[in-house]
C-alpha positions, -999 to +999 in steps of 0.1 A: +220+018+155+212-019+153+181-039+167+204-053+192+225-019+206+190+001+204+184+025+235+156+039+234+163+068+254+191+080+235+172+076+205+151+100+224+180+126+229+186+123+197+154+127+175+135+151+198+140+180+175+114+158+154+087+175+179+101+211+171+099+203+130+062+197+133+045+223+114+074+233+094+086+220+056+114+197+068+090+177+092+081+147+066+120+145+057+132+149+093+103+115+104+118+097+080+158+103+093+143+090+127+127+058+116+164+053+101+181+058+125+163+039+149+164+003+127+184-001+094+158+007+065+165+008+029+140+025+007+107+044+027+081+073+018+046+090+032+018+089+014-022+099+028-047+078+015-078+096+020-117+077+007-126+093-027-092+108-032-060+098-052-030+086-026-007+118-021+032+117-020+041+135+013+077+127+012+099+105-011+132+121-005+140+085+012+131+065-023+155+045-037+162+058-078+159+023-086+126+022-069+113+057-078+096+045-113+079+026-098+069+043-068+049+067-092+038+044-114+018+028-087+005+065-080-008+064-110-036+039-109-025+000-094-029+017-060-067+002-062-051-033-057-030-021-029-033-035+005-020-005+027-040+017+004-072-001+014-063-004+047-059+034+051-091+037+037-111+013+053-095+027+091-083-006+099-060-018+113-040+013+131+003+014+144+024-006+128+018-034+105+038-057+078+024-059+048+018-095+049-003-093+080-027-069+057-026-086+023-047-114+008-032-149+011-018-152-023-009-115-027+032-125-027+019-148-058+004-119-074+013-099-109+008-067-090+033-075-061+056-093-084+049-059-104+057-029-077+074-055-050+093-080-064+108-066-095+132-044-071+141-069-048+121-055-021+117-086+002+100-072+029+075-042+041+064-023+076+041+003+075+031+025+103-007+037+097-020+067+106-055+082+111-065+112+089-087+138+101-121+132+082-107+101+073-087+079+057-048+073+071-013+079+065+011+053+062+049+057+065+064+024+043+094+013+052+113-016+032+140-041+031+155-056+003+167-093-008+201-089+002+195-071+036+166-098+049+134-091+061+128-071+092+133-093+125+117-095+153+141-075+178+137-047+148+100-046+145+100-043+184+118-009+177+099+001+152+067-009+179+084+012+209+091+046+188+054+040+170+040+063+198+059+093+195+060+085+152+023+083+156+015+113+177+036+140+155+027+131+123-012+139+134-002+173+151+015+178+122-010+172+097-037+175+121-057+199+094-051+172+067-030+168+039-031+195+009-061+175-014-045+173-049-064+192-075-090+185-097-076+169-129-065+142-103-092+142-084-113+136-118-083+108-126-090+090-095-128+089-099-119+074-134-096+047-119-124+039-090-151+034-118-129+016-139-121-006-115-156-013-104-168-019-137-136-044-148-151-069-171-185-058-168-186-059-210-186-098-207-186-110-173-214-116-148-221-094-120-203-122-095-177-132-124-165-095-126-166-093-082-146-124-084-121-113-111-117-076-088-107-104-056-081-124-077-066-089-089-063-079-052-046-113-038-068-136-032-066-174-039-100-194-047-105-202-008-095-167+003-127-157-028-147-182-014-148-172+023-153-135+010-181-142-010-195-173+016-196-200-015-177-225-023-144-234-037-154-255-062-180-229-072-152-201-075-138-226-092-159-227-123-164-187-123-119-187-128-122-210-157-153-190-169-131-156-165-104-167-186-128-180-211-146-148-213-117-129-213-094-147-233-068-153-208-046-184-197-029-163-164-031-139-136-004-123-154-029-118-184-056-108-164-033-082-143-026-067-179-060-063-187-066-043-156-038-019-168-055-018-201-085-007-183-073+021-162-057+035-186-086+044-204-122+056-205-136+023-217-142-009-200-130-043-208 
């Protein structure tokens, strides 16, 4: 199907066996095959993101190889600068969503998106975000690349008209939560949060180190400033005192610190 030959009942006809998978193995796989069918996708997945847990890969039979590196590299700790992952977390907002409706005004200028995004030729992102029980969400991604365009508007009005039904199965279906993953990731994942919190803390101030967290995550100096209620100017001076400190002439240095930092024990 195409945006502009979509029926929506026939898509009905077609996918309601999704209703009879939920509860059984195949249901994550068998979501997916109905989001594709519905508007031309190229590379998608499931992940929960639940408060004070590690993100947890429901389905990735859907990934593309090229991406799938990637895809669990970002598992692995860069999820703390992720905008969907945060959003899931912080229960808002809820259906479906583009990624740059949720992400910090610079986040398409960032090393992390230029990292996880970018470097695959993914050229745009829809996520449909689910409430957890107990909290946190689920979000189905869905992605276009380069050479495919980003989703248009007839498409995302799909997407909007089957969120519903998308919506209401995955929670019967998961409507005792996800499996939680088991400790040694559990203790990774308190590791990454605290490592996180405390980047810079070895040489930055308190508001240097909040700052340098913001920039990580997206944010330009006037999208810093209204978080924070100074000024631009002042956030300003804290970026040139950050690079001092750190002894960094980029964002692209500064993202590599961050790895550093996750990937051990020790702050920067």
């Amino acid at each position: 199907m195409t945006d502009s030959t979509f029926d929506l009942a026939c898509w009905l006809g077609q996918e309601a066996e999704l209703v009879d998978a939920i509860g059984q193995p195949q249901f994550p796989a068998r979501l997916l095959q109905a989001l594709f069918t519905a508007v031309p996708i190229d590379t998608a997945f499931i992940v929960a993101h639940a408060p004070a847990h590690p993100p947890l890969m429901l389905e990735e039979g859907r990934v593309l190889a090229a991406r799938r590196t990637e895809v669990h590299r970002y598992l692995s700790g860069p999820y703390l600068l992720d905008p969907v992952h945060l959003a899931c977390v912080e229960g808002t907002p809820r259906g479906l969503v583009r990624l740059a409706d949720i992400a910090p005004d610079e986040f398409h200028a960032s090393e992390y998106y230029r990292s996880f995004y970018a470097s695959h030729g993914l050229a745009d992102e829809v996520n449909i975000l689910i409430d957890l029980p107990g909290g946190g969400g689920i979000a189905v991604s869905m992605g276009r690349l380069a050479g495919h365009g980003a989703f248009s508007a007839a498409e995302l009005a799909v997407l909007a008209s089957i969120d519903p039904l998308i919506a209401a199965s995955a929670r019967r279906h998961w409507a005792a939560g996800p499996v939680i993953e088991d400790g040694a990731k559990q203790a990774l994942h308190t590791h990454l949060e605290h490592a996180f919190n405390c980047f810079g803390a070895a040489c930055l101030t308190e508001r240097e180190a909040q700052i340098a967290r913001l920039i990580l995550r997206g944010h330009s100096s006037k999208s810093v400033a209204s978080e924070l209620a100074i000024s631009t100017d002042t956030v300003r001076v804290h970026r040139k005192n950050i690079h001092a400190k750190l002894g960094i002439n980029s964002q692209g240095e500064l993202f590599s610190l961050f790895l550093s930092a996750i990937a051990k024990p020790e702050v920067v």
